[in-house]
VEXDREN-2710 file (C-alpha; in Angstrom, 1 decimal):
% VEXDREN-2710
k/r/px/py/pz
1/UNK/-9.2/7.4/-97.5
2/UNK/-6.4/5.7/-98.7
3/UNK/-3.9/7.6/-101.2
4/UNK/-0.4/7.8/-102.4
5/UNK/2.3/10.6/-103.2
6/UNK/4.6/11.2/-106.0
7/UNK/7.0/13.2/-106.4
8/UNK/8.3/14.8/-109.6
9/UNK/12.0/16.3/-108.9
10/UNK/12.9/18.4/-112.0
11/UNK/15.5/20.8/-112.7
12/UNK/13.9/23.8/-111.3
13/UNK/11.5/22.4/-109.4
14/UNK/9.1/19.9/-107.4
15/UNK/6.0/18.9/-108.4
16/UNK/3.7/16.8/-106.2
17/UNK/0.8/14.8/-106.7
18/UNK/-1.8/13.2/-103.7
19/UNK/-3.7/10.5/-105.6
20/UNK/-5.9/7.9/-104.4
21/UNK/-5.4/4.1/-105.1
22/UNK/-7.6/4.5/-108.1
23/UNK/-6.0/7.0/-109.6
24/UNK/-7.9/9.9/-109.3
25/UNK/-5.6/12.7/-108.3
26/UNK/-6.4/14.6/-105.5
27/UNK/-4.2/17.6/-104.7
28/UNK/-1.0/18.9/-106.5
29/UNK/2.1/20.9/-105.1
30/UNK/4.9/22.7/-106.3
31/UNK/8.3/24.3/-104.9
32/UNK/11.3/26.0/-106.6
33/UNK/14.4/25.4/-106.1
34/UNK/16.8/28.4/-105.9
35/UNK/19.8/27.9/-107.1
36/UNK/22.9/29.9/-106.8
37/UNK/25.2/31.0/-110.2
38/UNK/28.9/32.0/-110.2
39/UNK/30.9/33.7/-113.0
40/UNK/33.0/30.6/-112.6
41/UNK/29.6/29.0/-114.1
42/UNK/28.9/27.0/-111.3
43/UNK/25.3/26.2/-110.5
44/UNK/24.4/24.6/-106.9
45/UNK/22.3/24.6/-104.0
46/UNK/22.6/24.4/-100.6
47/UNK/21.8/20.5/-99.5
48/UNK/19.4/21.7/-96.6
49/UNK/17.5/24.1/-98.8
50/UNK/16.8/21.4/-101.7
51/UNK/15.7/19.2/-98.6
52/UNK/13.6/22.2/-97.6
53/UNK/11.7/22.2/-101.0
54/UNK/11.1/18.5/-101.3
55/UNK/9.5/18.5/-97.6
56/UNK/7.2/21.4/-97.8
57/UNK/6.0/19.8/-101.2
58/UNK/5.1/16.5/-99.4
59/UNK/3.8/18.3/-96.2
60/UNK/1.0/20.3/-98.6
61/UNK/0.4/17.1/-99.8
62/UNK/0.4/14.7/-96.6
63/UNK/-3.4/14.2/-95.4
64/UNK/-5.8/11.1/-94.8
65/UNK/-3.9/7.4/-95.1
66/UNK/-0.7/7.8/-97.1
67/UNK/0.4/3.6/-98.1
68/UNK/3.3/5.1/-99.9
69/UNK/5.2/7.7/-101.6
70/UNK/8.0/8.1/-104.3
71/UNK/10.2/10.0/-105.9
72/UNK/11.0/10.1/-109.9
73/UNK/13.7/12.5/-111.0
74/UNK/16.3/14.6/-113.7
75/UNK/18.3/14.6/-111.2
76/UNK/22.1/14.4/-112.5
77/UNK/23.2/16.6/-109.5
78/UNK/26.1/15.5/-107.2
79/UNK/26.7/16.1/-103.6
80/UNK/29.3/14.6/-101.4
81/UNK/28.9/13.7/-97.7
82/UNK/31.8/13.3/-94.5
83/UNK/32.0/10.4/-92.3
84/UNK/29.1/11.7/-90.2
85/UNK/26.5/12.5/-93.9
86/UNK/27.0/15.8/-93.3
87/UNK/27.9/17.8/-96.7
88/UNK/31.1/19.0/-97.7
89/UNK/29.3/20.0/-101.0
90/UNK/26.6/22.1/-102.1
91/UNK/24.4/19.8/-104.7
92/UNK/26.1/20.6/-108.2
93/UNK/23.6/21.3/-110.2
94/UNK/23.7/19.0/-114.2
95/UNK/23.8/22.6/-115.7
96/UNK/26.9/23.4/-113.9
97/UNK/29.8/24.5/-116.3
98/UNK/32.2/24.9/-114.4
99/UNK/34.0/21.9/-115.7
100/UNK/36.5/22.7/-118.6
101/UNK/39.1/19.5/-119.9
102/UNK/39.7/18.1/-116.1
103/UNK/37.8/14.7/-117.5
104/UNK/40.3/14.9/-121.0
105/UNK/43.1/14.3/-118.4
106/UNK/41.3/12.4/-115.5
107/UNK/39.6/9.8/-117.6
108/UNK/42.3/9.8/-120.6
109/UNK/42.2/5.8/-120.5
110/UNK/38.9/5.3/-120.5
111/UNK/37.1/4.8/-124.1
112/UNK/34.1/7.1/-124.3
113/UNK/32.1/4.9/-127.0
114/UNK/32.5/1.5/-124.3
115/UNK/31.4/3.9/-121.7
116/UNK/28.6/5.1/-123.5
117/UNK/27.8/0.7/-124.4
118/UNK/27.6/0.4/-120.4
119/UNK/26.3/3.7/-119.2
120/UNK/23.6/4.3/-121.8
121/UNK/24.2/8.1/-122.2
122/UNK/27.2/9.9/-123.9
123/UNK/29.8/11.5/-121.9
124/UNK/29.8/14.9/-123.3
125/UNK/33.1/16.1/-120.3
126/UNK/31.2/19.2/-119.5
127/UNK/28.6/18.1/-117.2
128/UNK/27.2/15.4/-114.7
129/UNK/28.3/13.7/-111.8
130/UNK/31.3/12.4/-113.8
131/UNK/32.7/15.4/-115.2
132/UNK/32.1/17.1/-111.9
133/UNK/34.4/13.9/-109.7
134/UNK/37.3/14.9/-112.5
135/UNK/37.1/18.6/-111.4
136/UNK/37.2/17.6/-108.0
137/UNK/40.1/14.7/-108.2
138/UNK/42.0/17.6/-110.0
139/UNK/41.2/20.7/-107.8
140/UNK/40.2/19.8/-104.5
141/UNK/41.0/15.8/-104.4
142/UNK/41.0/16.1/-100.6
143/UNK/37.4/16.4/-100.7
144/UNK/37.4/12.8/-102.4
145/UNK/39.5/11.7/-98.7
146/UNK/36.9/13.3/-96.4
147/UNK/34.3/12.2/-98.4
148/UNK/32.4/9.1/-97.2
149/UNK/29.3/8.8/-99.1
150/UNK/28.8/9.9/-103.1
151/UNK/25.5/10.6/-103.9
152/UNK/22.9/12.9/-106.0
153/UNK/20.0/15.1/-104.7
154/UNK/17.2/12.7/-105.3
155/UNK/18.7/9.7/-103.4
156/UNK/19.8/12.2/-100.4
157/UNK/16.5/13.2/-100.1
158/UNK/15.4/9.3/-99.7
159/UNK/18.1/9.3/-97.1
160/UNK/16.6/12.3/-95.1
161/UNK/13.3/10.0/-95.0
162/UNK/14.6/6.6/-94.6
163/UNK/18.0/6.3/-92.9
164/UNK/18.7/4.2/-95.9
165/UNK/20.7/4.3/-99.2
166/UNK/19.3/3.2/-102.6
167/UNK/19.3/4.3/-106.0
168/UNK/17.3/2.8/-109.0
169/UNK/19.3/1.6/-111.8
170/UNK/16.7/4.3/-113.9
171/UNK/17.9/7.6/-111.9
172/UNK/21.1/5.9/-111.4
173/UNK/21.9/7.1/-115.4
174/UNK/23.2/10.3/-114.8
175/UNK/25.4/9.7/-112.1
176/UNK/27.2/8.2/-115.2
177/UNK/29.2/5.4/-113.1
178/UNK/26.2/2.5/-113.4
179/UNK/26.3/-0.2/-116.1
180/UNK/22.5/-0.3/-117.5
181/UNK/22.7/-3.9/-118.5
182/UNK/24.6/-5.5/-114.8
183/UNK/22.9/-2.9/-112.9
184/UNK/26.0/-3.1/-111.3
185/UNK/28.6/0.6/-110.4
186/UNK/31.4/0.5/-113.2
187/UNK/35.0/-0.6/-111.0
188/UNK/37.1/1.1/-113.8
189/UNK/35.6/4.4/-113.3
190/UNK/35.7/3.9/-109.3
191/UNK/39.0/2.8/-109.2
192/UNK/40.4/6.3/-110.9
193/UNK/38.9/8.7/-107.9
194/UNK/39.4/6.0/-105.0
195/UNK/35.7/5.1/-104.4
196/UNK/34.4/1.8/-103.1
197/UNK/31.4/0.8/-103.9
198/UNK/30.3/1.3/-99.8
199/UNK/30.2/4.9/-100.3
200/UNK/27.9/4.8/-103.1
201/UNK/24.2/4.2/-102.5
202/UNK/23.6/0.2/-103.2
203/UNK/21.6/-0.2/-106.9
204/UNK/18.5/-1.4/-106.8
205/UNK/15.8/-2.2/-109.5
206/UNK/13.4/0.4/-110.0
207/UNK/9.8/0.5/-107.9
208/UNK/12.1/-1.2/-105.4
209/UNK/10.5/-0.4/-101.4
210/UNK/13.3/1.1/-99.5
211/UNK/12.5/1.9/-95.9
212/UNK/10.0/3.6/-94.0
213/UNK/9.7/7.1/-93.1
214/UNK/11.8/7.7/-89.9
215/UNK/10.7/9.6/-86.8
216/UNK/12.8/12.3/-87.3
217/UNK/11.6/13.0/-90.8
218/UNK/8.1/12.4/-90.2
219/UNK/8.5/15.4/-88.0
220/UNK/9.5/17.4/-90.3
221/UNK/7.4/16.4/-93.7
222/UNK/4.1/15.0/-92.0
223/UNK/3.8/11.6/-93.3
224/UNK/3.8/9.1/-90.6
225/UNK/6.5/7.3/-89.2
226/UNK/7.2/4.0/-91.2
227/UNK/5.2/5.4/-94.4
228/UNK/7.0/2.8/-97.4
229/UNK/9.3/4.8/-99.3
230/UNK/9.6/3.3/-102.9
231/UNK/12.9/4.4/-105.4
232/UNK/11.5/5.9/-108.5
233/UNK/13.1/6.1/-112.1
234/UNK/14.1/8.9/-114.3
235/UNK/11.5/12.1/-114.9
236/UNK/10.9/10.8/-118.8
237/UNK/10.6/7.4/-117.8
238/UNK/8.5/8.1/-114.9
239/UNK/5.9/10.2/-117.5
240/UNK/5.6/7.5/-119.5
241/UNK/4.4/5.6/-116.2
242/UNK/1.7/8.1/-115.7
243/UNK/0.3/8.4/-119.2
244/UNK/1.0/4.6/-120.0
245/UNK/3.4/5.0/-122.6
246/UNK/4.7/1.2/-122.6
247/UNK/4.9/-0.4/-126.3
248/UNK/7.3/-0.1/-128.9
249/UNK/6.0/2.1/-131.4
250/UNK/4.6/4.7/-129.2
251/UNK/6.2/8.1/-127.8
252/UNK/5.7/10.1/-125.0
253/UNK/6.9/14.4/-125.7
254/UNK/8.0/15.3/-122.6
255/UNK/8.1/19.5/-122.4
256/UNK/10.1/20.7/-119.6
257/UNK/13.5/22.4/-119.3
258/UNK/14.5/20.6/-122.5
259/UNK/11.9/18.8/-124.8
260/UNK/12.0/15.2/-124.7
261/UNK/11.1/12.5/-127.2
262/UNK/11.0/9.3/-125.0
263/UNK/10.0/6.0/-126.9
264/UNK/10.0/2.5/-126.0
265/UNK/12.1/-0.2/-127.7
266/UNK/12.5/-3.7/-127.5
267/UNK/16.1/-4.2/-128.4
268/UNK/18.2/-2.0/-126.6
269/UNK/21.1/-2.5/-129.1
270/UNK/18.8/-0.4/-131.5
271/UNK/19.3/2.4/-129.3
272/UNK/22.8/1.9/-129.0
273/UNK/23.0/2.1/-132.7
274/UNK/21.5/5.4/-132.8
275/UNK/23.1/6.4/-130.1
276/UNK/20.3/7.8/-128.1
277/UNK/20.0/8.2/-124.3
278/UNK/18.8/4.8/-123.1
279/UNK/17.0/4.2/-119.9
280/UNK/16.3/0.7/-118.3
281/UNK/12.2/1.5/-118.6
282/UNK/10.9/-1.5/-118.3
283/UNK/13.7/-4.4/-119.0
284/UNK/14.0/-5.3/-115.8
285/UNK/10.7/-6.7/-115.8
286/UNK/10.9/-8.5/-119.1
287/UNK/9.5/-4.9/-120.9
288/UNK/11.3/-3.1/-123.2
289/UNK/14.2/-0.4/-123.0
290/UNK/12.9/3.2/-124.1
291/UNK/15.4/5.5/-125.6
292/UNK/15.2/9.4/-125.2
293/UNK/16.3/12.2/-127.6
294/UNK/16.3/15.8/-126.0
295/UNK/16.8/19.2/-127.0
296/UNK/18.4/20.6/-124.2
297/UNK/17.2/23.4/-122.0
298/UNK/14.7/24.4/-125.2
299/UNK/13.0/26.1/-122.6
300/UNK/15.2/28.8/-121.6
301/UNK/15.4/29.7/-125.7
302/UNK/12.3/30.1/-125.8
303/UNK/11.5/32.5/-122.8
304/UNK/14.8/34.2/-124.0
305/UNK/13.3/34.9/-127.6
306/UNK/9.6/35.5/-126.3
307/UNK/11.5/38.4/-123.7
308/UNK/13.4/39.7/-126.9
309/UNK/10.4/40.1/-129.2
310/UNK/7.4/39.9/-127.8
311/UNK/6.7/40.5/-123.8
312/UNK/8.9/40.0/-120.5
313/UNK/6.3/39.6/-117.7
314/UNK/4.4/36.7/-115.8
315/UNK/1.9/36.5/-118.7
316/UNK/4.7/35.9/-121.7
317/UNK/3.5/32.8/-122.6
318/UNK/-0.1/33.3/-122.8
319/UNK/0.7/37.0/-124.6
320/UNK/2.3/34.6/-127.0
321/UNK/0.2/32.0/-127.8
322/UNK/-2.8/34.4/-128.1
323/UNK/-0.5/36.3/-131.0
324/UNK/0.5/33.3/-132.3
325/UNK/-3.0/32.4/-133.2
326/UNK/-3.6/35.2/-134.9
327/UNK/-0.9/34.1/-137.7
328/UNK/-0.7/30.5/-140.0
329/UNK/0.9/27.6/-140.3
330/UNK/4.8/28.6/-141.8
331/UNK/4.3/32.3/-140.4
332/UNK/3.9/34.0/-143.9
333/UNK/7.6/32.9/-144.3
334/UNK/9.2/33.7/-141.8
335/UNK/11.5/30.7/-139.8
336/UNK/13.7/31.6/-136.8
337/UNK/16.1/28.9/-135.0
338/UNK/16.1/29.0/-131.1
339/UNK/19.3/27.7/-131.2
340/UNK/20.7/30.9/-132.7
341/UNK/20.9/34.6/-130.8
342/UNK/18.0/36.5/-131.2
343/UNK/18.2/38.6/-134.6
344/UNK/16.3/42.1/-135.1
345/UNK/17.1/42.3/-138.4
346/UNK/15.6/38.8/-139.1
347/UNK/12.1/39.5/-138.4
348/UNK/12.2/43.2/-139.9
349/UNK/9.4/43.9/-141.8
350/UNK/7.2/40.6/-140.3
351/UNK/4.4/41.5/-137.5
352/UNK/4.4/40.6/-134.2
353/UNK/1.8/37.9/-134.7
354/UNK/4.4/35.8/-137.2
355/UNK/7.4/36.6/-134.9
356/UNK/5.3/34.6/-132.1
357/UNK/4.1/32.3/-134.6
358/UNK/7.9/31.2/-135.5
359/UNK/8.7/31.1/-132.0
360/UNK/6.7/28.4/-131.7
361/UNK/7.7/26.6/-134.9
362/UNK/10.6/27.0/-134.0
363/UNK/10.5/24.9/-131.0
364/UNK/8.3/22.3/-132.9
365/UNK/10.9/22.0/-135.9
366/UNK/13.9/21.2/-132.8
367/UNK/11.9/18.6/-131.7
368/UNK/10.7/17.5/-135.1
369/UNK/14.9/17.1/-136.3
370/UNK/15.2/14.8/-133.0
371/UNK/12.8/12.6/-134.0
372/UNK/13.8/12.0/-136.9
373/UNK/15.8/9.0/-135.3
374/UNK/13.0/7.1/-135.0
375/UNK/13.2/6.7/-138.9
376/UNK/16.3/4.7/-138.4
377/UNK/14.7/2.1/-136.4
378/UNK/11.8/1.7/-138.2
379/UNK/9.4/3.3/-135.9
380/UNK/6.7/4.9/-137.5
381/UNK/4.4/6.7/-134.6
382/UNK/1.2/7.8/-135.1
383/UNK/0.0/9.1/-131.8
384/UNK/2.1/10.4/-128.9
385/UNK/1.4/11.5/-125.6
386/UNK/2.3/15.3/-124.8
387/UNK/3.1/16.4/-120.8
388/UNK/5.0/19.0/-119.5
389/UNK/3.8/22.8/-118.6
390/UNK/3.8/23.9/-123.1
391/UNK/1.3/20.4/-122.9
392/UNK/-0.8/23.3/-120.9
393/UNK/-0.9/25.4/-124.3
394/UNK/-3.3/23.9/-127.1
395/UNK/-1.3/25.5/-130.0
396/UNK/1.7/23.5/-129.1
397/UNK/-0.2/20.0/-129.5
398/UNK/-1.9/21.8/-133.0
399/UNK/1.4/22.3/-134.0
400/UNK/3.3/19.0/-133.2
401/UNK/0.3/17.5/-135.0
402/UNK/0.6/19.4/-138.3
403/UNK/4.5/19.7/-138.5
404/UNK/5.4/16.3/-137.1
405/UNK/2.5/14.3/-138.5
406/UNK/1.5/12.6/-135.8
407/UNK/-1.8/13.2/-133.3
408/UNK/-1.1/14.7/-130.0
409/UNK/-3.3/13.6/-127.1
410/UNK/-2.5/15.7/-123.8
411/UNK/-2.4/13.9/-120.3
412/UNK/-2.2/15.1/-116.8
413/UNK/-0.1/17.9/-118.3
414/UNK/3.4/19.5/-116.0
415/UNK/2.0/16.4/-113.1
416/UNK/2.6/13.2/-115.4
417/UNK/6.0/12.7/-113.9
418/UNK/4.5/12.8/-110.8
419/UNK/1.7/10.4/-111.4
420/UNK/4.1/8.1/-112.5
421/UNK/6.3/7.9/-109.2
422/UNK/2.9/7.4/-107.4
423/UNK/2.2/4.6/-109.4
424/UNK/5.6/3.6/-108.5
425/UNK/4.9/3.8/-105.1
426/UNK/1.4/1.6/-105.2
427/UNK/3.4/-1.1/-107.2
428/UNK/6.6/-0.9/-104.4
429/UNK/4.1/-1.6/-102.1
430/UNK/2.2/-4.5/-103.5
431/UNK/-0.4/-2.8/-104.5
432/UNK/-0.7/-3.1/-108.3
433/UNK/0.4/-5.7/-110.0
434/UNK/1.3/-3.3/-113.1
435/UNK/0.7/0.6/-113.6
436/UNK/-2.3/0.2/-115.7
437/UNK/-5.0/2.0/-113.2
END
């Protein structure tokens, strides 16, 4: 039988889908990535052991007559290679932190709000590929001589299959040195750490067929030699593939590390406008843009509160919900931030059942505040499509629906990024003519 892979490269981990040309998925896989933390606040992994990861996912998933795989991504996580592609770096994790006001003085000529006009996401200075070539150009610029090919994790890993360079003008956003609109690598920004535009992998549109697996990697993964490697997009973008989040006016909630709102739009200056994260979507087929608001890392808030007050092992998240349940809508009162430090005195006198409850709520109500943008550009949704691992957990969807009045409908749940970059890879390939399978 014929089938394809995708990939869904997230923060922590891979997911991995093996569906069949109709779109029936098949078989899922999943690896974690182990990354390593200083006091320095540096957070990296080896090169060899991401590559590791990303393998064994595709071997679990490599059986019967694979057309094509592809990988969609967060990505954001820079690596530098010598003259022979062999790393200098580790992979520098997006959540790194090491990174204090090098880019203040490395990029002190370059206009942030211009930058933000090409790049399509705001330099924040603390994170990302950029912020991370300013630390480097200030504290170890000899790395930047050595160095013959900048990259990030997901477009090494094509390189480990292919023997080729690419990277999709989608993923291509956080390396934060791509202009969205030219789909073109930004000389100014080059120019300032002495990279040519040879060291960088070559942009390409996205759903673009690279190569074909090499011998070398087949050995090591499983798939065949000469298996079509497509370039995939961004994770959001990529869910919004696999649930078939396309139009203006509708919105995808994408639950991971951070909880995303991503929502098409045909005019990107809109976005712009409001300042969102933009991604290409679909432009650069005629479609529209989609911008992206995010709470960041929501995820970790939440398992820190739900360790504070309410449980600490492998079941936390069902003992939650199930408590949760057991309260009503508001928590007899009680509202708790995520974004603040976890507060005994707080939720004195409240039972466990309403701390659980405005857990929850309280993760809702962040999302609910981001979406508010969508005000501002007249987009009034009424139904939007929930993925992600919480998408797993009805009471979220119950309470998206009643806080942020809009229905919830729940598709292919923590493996919709993955979906999407299969899709991906059966429209690289020729195979569909659009992803609506």
């Amino acid at each position: 039988m014929e089938y394809l892979i995708g990939l869904d490269i997230g923060t922590s981990s891979v997911k991995g889908v093996l569906m069949t040309t109709k779109g029936e998925v098949i078989k899922t896989a999943h690896g974690s990535f182990d990354y390593t933390k200083t006091d320095k606040g540096e957070v990296y992994i080896e090169a060899d052991k991401f590559i590791d990861v990303c393998f064994g996912a595709i071997k679990e998933l490599a059986q019967g007559e694979i057309k094509g795989i592809c990988a969609s991504s967060a990505s954001g996580n820079m690596l530098l290679l010598d003259k022979d592609d062999k790393p200098i770096t580790p992979i520098y994790n997006w959540q790194n932190r090491r990174v204090t006001t090098e880019p203040d003085e490395i990029l002190k000529d370059i206009d942030r709000e211009e930058l933000y006009k090409k790049i399509g996401w705001p330099f924040s200075g603390k994170a990302f590929p950029l912020a991370e070539l300013c630390y480097i150009k200030k504290h170890n610029p000899e790395l930047l001589e050595k160095c013959k090919t900048v990259c990030m994790s997901t477009e090494y890993l094509y390189y480990k299959l292919t023997g080729k360079w690419g990277i999709s003008s989608s993923a291509g956003t956080t390396f934060y040195l791509i202009d969205q609109e030219k789909g073109t690598y930004i000389t100014e920004l080059l120019d300032i750490f002495g990279i040519k535009e040879n060291q960088l992998p070559p942009v390409m549109p996205c759903g673009s067929k690279l190569g074909g697996v090499t011998k070398e990697a087949s050995e090591q993964c499983g798939l065949l030699a000469d298996t079509p490697v497509v370039l995939g997009s961004f994770d959001h973008p990529s869910a919004a593939r696999g649930t078939g989040v396309s139009k203006e006016g509708e919105v995808l909630l994408s639950c991971g590390t951070s909880w995303v709102g991503f929502f098409p739009v045909n005019d990107r200056n809109k976005l712009a406008q409001a300042k969102v994260l933009i991604d290409p979507f679909l432009s650069e087929n005629g479609g529209p843009w989609a911008g992206m608001v995010s709470v960041a890392s929501l995820s970790e808030r939440i398992r820190q509160y739900t360790h504070h007050f309410i449980d600490s092992s492998e079941k936390c998240y069902d003992i939650l919900a199930e408590l949760a349940k057991k309260s009503v809508l508001g928590a007899n009162g009680l509202s708790i931030c995520l974004l603040d430090q976890p507060d005994d005195e707080k939720v004195k006198g409240y039972s466990k059942e309403d701390v659980a409850r405005a857990i929850m709520e309280g993760a809702v109500n962040l999302l609910k505040d981001k979406l508010e943008v969508l005000k501002t550009m007249g987009i009034t949704p009424k139904t939007a499509f929930m993925v992600g691992g919480p998408s797993e957990c009805p009471l979220y969807s119950q309470l998206i629906e009643q806080i942020c009045g809009m229905s919830v409908r729940v598709l292919h749940g923590s493996n919709a990024g993955a979906v999407g970059a299969a899709k991906l890879a059966g429209k690289g390939i020729g195979m569909y003519k659009n992803l609506s399978i």
